[in-house]
N, CA, C and O atoms as a DFTB+ gen file, in Angstrom:
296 C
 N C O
     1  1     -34.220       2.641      39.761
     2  2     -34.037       2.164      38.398
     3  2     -33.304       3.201      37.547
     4  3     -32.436       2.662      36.861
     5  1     -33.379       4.403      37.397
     6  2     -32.922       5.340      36.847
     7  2     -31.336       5.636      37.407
     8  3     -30.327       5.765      36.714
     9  1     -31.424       5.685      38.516
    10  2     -29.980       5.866      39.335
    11  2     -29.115       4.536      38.534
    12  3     -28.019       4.750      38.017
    13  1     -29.611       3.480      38.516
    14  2     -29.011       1.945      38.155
    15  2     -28.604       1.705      36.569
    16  3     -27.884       0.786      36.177
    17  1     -29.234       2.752      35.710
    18  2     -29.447       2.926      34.133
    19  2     -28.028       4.089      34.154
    20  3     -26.973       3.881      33.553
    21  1     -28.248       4.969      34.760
    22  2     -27.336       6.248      34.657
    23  2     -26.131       5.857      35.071
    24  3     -25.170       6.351      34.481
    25  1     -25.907       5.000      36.042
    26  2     -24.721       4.334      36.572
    27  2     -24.306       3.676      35.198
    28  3     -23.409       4.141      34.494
    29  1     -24.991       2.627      34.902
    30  2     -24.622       1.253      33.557
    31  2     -24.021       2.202      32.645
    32  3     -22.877       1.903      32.303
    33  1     -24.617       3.536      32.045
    34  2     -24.657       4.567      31.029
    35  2     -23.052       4.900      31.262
    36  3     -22.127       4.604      30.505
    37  1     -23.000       5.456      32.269
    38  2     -21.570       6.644      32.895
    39  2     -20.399       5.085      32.766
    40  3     -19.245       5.486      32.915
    41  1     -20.424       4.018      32.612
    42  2     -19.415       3.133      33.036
    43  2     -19.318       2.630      31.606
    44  3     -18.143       2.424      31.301
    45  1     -19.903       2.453      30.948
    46  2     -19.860       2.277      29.416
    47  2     -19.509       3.090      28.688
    48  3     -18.966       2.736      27.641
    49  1     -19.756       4.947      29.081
    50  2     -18.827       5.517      28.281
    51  2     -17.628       5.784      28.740
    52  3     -16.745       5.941      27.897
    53  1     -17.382       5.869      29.759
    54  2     -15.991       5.796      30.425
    55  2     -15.160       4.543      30.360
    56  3     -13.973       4.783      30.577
    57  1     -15.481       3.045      30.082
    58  2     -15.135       2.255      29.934
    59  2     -14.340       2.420      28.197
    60  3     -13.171       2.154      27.920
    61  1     -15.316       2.886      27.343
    62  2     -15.383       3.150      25.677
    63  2     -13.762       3.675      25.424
    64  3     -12.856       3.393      24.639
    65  1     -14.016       4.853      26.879
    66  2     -12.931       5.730      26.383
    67  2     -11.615       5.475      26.619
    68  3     -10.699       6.198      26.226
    69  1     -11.443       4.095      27.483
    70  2     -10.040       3.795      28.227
    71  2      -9.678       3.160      27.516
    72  3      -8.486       3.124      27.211
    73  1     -10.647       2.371      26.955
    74  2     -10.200       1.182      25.639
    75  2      -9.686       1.721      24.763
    76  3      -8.646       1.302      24.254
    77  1     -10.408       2.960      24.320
    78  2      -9.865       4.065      22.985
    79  2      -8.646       4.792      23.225
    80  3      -8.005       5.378      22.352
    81  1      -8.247       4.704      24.893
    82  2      -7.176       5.647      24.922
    83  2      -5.966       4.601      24.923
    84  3      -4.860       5.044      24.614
    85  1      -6.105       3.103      25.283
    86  2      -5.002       2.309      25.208
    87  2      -4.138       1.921      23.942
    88  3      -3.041       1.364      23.963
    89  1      -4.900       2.352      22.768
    90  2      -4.763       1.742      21.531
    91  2      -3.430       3.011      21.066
    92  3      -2.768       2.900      20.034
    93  1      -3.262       4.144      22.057
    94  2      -2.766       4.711      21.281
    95  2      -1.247       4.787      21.497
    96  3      -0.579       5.241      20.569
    97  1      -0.512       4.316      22.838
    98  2       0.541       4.213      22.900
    99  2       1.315       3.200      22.220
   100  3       2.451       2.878      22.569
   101  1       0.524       2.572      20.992
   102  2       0.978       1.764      20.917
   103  2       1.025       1.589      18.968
   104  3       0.926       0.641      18.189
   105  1       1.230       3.090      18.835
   106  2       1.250       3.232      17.700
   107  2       2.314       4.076      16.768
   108  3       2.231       4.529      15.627
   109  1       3.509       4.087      17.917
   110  2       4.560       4.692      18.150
   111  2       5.735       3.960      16.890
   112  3       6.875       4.405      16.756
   113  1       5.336       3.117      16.288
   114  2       6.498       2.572      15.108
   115  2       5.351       2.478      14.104
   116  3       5.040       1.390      13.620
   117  1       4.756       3.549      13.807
   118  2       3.734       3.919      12.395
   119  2       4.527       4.350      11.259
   120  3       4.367       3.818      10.160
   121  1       5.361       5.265      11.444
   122  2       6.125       5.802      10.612
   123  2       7.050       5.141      10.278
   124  3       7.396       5.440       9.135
   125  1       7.828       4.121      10.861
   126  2       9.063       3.120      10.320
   127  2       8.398       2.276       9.511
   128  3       8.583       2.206       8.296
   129  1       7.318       1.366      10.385
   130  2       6.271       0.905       8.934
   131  2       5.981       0.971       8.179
   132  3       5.794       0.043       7.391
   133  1       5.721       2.470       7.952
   134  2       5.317       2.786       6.594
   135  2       6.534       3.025       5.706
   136  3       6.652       2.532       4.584
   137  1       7.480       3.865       6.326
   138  2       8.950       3.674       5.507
   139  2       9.770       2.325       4.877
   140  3      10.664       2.292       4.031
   141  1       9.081       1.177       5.658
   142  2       9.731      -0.287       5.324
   143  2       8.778      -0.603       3.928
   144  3       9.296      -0.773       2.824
   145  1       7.395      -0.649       4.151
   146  2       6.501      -0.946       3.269
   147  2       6.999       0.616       1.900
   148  3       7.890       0.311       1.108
   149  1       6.738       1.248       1.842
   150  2       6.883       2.425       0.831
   151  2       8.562       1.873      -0.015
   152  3       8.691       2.035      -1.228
   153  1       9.685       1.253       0.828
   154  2      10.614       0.880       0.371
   155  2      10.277      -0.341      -0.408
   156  3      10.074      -0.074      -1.593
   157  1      10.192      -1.231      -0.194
   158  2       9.694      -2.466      -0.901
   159  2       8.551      -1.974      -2.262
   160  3       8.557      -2.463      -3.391
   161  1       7.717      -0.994      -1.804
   162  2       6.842      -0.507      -3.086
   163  2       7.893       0.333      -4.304
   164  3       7.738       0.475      -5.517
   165  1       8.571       0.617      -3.727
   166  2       9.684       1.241      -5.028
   167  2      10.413       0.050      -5.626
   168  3      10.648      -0.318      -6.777
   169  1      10.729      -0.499      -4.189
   170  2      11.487      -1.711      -5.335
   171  2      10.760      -2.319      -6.355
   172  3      11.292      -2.654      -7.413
   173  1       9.807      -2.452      -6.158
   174  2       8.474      -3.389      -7.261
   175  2       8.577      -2.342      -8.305
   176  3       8.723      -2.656      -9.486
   177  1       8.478      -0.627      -7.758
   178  2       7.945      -0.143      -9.139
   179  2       9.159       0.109      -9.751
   180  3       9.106       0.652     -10.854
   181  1      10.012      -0.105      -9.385
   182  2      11.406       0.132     -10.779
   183  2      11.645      -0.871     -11.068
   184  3      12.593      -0.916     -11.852
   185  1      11.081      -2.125     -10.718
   186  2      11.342      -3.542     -11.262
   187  2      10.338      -3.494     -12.493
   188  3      10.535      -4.034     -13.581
   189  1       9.455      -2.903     -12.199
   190  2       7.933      -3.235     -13.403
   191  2       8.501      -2.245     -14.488
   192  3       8.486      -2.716     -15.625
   193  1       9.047      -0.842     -14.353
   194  2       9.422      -0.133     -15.778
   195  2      10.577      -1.211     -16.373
   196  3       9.941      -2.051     -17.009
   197  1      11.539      -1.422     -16.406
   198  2      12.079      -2.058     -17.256
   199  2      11.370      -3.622     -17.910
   200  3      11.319      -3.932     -19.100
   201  1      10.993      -4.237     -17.020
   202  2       9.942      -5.313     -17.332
   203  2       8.836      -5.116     -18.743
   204  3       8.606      -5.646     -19.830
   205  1       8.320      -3.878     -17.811
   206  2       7.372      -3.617     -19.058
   207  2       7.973      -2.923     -20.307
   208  3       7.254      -2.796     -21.298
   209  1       8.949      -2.574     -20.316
   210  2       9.788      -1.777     -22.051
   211  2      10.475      -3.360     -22.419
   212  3      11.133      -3.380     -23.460
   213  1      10.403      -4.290     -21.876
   214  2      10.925      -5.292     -22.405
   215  2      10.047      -6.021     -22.799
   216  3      10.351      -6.689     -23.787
   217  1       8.839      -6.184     -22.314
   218  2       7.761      -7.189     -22.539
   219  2       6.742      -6.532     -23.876
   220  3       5.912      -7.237     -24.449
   221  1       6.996      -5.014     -24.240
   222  2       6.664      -4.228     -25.146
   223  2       7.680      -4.778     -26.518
   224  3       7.107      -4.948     -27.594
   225  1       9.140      -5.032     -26.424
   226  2       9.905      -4.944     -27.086
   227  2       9.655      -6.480     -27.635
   228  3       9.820      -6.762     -28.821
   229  1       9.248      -7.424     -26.663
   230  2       8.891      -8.588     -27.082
   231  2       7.736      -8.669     -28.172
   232  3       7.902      -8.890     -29.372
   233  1       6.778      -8.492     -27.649
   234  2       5.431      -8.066     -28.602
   235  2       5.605      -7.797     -29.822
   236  3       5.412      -8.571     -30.760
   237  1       6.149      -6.178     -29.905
   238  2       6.461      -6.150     -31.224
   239  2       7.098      -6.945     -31.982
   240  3       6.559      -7.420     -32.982
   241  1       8.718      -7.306     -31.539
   242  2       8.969      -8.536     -32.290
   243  2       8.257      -9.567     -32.538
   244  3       8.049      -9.639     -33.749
   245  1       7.800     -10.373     -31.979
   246  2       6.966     -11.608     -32.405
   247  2       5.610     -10.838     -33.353
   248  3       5.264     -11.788     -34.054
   249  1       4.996     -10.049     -33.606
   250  2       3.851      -9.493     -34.233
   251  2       4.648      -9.149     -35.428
   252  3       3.839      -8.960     -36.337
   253  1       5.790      -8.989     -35.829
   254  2       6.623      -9.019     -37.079
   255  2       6.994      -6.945     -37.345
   256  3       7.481      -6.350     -38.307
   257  1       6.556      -6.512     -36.200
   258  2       6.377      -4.881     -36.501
   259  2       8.157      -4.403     -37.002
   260  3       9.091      -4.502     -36.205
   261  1       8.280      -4.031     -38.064
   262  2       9.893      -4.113     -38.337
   263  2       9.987      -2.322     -38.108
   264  3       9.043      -1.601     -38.430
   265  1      11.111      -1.845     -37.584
   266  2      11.590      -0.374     -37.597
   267  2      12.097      -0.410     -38.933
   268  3      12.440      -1.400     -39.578
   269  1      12.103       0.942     -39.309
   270  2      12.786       1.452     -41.007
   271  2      14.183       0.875     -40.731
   272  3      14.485      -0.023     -41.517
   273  1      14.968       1.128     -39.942
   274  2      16.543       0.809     -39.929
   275  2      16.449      -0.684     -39.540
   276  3      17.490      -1.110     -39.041
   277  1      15.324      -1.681     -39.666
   278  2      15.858      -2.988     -39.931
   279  2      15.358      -3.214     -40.978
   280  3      15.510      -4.406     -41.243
   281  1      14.738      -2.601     -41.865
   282  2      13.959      -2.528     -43.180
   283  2      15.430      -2.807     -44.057
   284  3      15.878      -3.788     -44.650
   285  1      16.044      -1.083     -43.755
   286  2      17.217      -0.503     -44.417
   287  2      18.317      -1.322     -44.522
   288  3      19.063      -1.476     -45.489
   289  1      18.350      -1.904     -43.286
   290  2      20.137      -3.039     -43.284
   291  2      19.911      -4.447     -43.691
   292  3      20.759      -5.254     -43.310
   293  1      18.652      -4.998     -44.586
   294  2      18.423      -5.551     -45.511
   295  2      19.080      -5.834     -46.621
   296  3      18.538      -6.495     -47.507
């Protein structure tokens, strides 16, 4: 019984570890991935600064907030 436990034991962690070692050749286009995704995240974030100085510029106008130099050319 013990011989039959120690066997089950030794094949389960050796089994653990082949599974763990297959996962890794196969992780060889990590870095292009992340360069494709990180590209697309810039594009979004220089799309959102001008967006947002425009959607600011909106606001104020409609809330009636006037600058002195549209006060002045009155």
């Amino acid at each position: 019984m013990k011989n039959t436990l120690r066997a089950l034991i030794t094949l389960l962690a050796l089994s653990s570890t082949v599974y763990a070692a297959g996962t890794t050749g196969a992780g060889g286009g990590n870095l292009l991935l992340t360069m494709f995704i990180g590209f697309f995240a810039l594009i979004v974030v220089f799309q959102l600064v001008p967006a947002v100085l425009l959607f600011i510029g909106m606001v104020k106008g409609l809330t009636g907030k006037e600058t002195k130099e549209a006060k002045s050319s009155h």
